[in-house]
KOLMARVO-648495 format. One record per residue: residue in three letters; x, y, z of N, C-alpha, C in turn. Coordinates in Angstrom, 1 decimal, padded with zeros to 4 digits. Atoms other than C-alpha are relative to their C-alpha. Layout:
BEGIN
 res  neast nnorth    nup caeast canorth   caup  ceast cnorth    cup
 ALA      X      Y      Z      X       Y      Z      X      Y      Z
...
//
This chain:
BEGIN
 res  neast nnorth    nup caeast canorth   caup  ceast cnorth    cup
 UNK  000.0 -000.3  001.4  065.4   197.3  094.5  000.1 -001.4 -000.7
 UNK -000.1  001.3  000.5  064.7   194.4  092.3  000.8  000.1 -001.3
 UNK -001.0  000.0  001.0  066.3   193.3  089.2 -000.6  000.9 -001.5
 UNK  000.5 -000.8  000.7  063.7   195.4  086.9  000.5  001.2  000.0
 UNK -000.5 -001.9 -000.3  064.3   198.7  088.5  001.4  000.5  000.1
 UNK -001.4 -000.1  000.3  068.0   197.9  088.3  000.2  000.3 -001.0
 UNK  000.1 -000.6  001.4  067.9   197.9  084.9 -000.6  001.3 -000.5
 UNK  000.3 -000.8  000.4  065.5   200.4  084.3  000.8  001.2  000.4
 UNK -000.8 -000.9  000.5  067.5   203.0  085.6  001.4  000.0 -000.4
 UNK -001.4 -000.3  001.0  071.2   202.0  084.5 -000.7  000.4 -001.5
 UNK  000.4 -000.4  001.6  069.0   202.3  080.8 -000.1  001.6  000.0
 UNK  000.3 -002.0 -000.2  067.6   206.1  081.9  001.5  000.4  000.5
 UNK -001.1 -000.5 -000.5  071.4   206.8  083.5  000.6 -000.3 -001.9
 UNK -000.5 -000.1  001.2  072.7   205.9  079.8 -000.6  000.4 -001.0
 UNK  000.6 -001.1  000.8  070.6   207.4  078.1  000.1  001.1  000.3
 UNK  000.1 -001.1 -000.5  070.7   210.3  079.7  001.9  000.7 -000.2
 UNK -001.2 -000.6 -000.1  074.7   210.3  079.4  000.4  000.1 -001.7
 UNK -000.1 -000.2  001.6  074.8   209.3  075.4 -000.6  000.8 -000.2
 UNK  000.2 -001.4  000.6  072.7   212.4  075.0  000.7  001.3 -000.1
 UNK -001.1 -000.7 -000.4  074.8   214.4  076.6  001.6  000.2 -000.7
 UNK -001.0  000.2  000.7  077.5   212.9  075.1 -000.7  000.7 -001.9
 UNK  000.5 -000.4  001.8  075.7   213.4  071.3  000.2  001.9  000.3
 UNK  000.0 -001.7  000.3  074.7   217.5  072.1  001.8  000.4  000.1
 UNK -001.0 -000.5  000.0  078.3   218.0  073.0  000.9 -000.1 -001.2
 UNK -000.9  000.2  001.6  080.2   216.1  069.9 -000.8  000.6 -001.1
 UNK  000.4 -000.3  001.2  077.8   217.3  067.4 -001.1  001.7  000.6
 UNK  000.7 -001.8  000.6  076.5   221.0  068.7  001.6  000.5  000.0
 UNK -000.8 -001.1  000.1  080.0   222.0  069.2  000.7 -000.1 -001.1
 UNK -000.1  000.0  001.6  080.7   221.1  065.7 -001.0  000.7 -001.0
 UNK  000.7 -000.5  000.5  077.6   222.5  064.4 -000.3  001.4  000.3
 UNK -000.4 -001.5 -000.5  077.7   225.6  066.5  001.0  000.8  000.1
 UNK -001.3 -000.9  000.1  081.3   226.8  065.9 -000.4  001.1  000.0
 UNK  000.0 -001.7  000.1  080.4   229.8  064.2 -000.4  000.6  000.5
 UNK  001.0 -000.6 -001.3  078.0   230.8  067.0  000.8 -000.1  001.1
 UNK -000.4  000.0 -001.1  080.1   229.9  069.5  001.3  000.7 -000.1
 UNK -001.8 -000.9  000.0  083.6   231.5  068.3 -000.2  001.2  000.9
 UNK  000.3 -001.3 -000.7  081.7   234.5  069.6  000.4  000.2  001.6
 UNK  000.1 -000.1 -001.9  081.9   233.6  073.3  001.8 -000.5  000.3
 UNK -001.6  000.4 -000.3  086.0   233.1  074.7 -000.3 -000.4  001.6
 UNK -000.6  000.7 -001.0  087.2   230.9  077.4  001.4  000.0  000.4
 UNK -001.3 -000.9 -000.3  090.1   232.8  078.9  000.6 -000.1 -001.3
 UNK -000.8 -000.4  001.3  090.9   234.2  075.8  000.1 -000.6 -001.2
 UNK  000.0  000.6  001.1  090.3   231.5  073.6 -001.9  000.0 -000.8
 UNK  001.0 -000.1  000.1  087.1   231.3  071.5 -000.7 -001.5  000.4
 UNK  000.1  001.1 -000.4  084.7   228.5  072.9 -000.4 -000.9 -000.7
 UNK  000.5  001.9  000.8  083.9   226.1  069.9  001.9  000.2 -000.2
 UNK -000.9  000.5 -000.1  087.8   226.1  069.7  000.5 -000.9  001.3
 UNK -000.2  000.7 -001.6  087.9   225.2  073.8 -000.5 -001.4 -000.4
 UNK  000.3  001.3 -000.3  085.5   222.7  073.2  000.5 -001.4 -000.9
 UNK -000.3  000.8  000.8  087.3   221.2  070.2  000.9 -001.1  000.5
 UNK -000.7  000.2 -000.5  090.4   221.1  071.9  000.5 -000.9  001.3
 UNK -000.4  000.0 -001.5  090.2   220.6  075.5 -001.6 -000.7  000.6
 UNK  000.6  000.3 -000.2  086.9   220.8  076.2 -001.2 -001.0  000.1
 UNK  001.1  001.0  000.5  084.6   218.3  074.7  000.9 -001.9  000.9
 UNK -000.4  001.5 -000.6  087.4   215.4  075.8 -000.1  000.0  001.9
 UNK  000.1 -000.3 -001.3  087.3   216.8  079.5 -001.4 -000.2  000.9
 UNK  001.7  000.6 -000.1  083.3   216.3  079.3 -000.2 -001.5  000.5
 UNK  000.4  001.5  000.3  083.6   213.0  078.2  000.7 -001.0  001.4
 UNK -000.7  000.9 -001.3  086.1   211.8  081.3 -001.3  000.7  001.0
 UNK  001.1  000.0 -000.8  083.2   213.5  083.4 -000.9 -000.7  000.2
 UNK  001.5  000.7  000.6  080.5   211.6  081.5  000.5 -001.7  000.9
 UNK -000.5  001.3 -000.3  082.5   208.3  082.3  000.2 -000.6  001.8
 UNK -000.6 -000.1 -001.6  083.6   209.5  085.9 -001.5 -000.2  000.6
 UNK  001.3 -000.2 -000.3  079.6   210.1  086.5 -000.6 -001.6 -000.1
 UNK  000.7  001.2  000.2  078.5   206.8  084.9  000.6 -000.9  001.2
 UNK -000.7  000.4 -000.9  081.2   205.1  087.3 -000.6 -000.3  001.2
 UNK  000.1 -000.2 -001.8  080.2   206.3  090.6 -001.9 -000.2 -000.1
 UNK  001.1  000.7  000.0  076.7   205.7  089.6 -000.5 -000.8 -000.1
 UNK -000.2  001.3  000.2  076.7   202.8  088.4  000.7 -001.3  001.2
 UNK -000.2  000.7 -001.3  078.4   201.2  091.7 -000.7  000.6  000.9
 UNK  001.0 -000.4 -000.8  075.9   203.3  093.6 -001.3 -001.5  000.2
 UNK  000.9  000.7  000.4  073.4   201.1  091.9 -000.2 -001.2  000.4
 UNK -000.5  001.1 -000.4  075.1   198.3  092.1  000.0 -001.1  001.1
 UNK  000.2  000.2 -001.2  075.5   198.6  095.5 -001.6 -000.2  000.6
 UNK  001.2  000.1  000.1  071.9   199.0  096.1 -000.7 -001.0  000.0
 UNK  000.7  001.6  000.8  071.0   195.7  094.2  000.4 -000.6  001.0
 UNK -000.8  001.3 -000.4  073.5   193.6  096.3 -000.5  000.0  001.6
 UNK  000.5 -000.1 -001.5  072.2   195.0  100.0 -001.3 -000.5 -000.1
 UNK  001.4  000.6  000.1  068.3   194.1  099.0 -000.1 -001.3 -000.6
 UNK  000.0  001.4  000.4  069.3   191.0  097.6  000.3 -001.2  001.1
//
């Protein structure tokens, strides 16, 4: 892997995570009312996601970029 294709996908892996990131902060703000309908043991799920679940995403999103990102990493430094 050269120093192009290094970059090109850390750019597609972060993009790919700020979107993720965006639909979550801003549908589950935008879709409350649609979503109060559906419960997450007993709670409704735009309150889950307000609460709990949107920040529980975002440590995924970070935990994801992490281990991919020294995948990558790794990768570069063995073909170099």
């Amino acid at each position: 892997m050269d120093d192009r294709t290094h970059w090109d996908k850390t750019r597609r892996l972060t993009a790919i995570l700020l979107l993720a990131w965006l639909l979550t902060g801003f549908g589950a703000v935008f879709f409350a009312r649609e979503l109060t309908g559906l419960t997450i043991l007993g709670w409704p799920l735009s309150f889950y996601l307000a609460a709990q679940g949107a920040s529980l995403l975002y440590l995924a999103l970070i935990g994801i970029y992490a281990w991919r990102m020294r995948r990558l990493d790794r990768q570069l430094r063995e073909r170099a």
